[in-house]
C-alpha positions in Angstrom: 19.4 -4.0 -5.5 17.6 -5.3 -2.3 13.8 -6.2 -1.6 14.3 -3.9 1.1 15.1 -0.5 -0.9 11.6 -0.8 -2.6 9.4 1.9 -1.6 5.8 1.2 -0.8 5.4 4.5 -3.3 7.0 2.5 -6.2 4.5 0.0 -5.8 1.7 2.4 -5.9 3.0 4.3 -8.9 3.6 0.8 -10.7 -0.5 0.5 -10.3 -0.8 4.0 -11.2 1.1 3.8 -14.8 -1.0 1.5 -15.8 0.3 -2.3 -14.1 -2.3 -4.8 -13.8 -0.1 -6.6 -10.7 3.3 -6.1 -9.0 5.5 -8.9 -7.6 8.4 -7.8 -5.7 11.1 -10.6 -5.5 13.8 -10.8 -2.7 16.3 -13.0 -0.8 15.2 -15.9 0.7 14.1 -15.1 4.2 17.5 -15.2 7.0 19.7 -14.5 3.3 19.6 -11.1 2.3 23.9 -10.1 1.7 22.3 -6.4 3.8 21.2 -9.0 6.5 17.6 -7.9 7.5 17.0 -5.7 3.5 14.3 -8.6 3.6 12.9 -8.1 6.5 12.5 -4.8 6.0 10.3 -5.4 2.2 8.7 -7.7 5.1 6.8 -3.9 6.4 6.2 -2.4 3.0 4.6 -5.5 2.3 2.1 -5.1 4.5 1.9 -1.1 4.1 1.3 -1.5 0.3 -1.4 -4.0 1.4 -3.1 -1.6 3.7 -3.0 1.3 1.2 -4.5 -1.2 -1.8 -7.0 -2.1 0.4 -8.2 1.7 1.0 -7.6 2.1 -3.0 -10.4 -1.1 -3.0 -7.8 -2.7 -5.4 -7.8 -6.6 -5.1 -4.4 -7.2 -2.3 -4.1 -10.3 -4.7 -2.1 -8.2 -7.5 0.2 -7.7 -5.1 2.7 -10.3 -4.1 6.4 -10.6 -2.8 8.2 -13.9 -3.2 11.2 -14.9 -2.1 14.2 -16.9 -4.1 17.7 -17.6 -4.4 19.8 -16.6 -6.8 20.5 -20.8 -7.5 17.0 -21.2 -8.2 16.0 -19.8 -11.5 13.6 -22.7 -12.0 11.7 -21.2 -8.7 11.1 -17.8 -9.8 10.2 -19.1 -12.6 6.8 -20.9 -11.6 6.7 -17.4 -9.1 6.2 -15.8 -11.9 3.9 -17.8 -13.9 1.6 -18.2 -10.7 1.7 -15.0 -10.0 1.0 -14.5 -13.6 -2.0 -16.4 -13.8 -3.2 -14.8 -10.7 -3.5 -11.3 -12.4 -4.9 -12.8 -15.7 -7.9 -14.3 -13.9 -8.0 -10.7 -12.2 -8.4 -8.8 -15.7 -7.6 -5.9 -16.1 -6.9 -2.9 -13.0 -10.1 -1.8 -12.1 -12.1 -4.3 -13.8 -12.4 -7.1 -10.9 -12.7 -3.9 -8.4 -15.5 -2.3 -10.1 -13.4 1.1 -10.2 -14.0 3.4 -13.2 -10.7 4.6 -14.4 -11.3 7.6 -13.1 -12.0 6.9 -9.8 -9.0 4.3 -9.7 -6.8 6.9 -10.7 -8.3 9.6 -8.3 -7.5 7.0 -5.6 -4.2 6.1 -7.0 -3.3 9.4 -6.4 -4.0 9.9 -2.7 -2.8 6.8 -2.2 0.5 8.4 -3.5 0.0 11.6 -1.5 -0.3 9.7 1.5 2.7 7.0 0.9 4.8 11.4 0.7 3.0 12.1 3.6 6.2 12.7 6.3 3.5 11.5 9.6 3.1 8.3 7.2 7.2 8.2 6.5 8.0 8.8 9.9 5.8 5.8 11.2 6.6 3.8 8.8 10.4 3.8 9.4 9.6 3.8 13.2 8.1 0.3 12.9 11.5 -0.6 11.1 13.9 0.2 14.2 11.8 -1.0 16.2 11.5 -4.3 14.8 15.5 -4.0 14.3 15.7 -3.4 18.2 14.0 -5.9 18.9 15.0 -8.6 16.1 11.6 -9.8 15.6 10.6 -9.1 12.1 7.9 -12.0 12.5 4.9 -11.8 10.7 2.6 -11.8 13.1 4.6 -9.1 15.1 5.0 -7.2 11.6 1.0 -7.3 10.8 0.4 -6.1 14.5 2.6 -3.0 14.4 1.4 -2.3 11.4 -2.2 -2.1 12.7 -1.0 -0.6 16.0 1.3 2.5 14.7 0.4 2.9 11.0 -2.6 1.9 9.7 -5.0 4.9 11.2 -2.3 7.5 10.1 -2.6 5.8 6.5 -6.1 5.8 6.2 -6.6 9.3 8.1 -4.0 10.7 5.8 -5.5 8.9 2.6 -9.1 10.2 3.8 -7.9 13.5 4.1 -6.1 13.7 0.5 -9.5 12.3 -0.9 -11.7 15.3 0.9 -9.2 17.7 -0.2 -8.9 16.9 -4.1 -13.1 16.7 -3.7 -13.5 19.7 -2.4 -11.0 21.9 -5.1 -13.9 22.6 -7.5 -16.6 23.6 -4.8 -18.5 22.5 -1.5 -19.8 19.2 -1.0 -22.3 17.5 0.9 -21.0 14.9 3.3 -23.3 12.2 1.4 -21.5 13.0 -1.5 -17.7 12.6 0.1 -18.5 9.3 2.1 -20.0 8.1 -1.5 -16.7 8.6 -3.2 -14.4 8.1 -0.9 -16.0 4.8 0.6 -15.4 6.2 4.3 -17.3 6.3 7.4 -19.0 9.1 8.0 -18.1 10.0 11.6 -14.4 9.9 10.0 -15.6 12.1 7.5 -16.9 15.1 9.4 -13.2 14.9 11.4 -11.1 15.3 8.6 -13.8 18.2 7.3 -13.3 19.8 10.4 -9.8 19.8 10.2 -9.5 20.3 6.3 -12.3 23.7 6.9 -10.0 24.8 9.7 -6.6 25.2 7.3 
């Protein structure tokens, strides 16, 4: 009904079931009938870019655009660009030089995290208080995002990695900060915190 109800999650699981891209289409910018619905796809935006980063899926097959509803001709070539944006990509995994199993694995911690309440919780902090302050600017957008959400995302999506690792058995750190990508000072934190519980 409104850019601004998608869920960063419902992006994620799009890429998860299989989607090669996503495109999330909305009211032009200053239009949206919920007044600032817009705005608010504005954050996921830039959520679902952090999260596809940490996934190491190409932020490319990921797009929002925004249209009227008296411009059919507009979404249109959206779509087609967009289109030919993902065929030059190939196919999920392909560009990234992810295995499907490892793209999946990723896909779902990406999913745990996107649950994650500390992840919810900062996410829809950002919103109010870009509401408060009615600057829903994209420079101020990308900034809280870095500032308030991104480390919580990519603790959280860490953590959900070590965990689903470590199910079948002990692992060297070598090993974790191979598959999951991550540093490994970050690495021995979240083990000491995931040993503890």
């Amino acid at each position: 009904m409104c850019s601004g109800r998608v869920d960063p999650l419902f992006v994620i699981s799009a890429f998860r079931a299989g989607a090669d891209g996503v495109m999330v289409g909305g009211c032009k910018l200053g239009e949206c009938k919920y007044v600032e619905g817009n705005f608010q796809a504005l954050i996921m935006a830039e959520l679902v870019k952090v999260v596809l980063t940490l996934v190491g899926i190409d932020v490319r097959r990921f797009t929002v655009e925004w249209v009227s509803s008296a411009e059919p001709a507009k979404l249109v070539e959206d779509l087609k660009k967009f289109y030919g944006v993902v065929k030059e990509l190939g196919q999920l995994g392909s560009t990234e030089g992810l295995s499907k199993e490892d793209l999946d694995f990723r896909l779902a911690c990406a999913e745990e995290t996107l649950k994650n309440m500390q992840v919810r919780t900062a996410f829809g902090s950002i919103a109010k208080e870009l509401k408060k302050f009615s600057d829903f600017s994209e420079e101020t957008i990308k900034q809280k995002v870095s500032e308030k959400l991104e480390g919580v995302v990519r603790n959280k999506f860490y953590e959900f990695e070590v965990r689903e690792l470590l199910k079948d058995g002990p692992k060297s750190v070598d090993y974790l900060v191979e598959k999951t990508g991550a540093e490994r000072s970050l690495l021995e934190g979240i083990l000491s915190k995931v040993v503890k519980t």
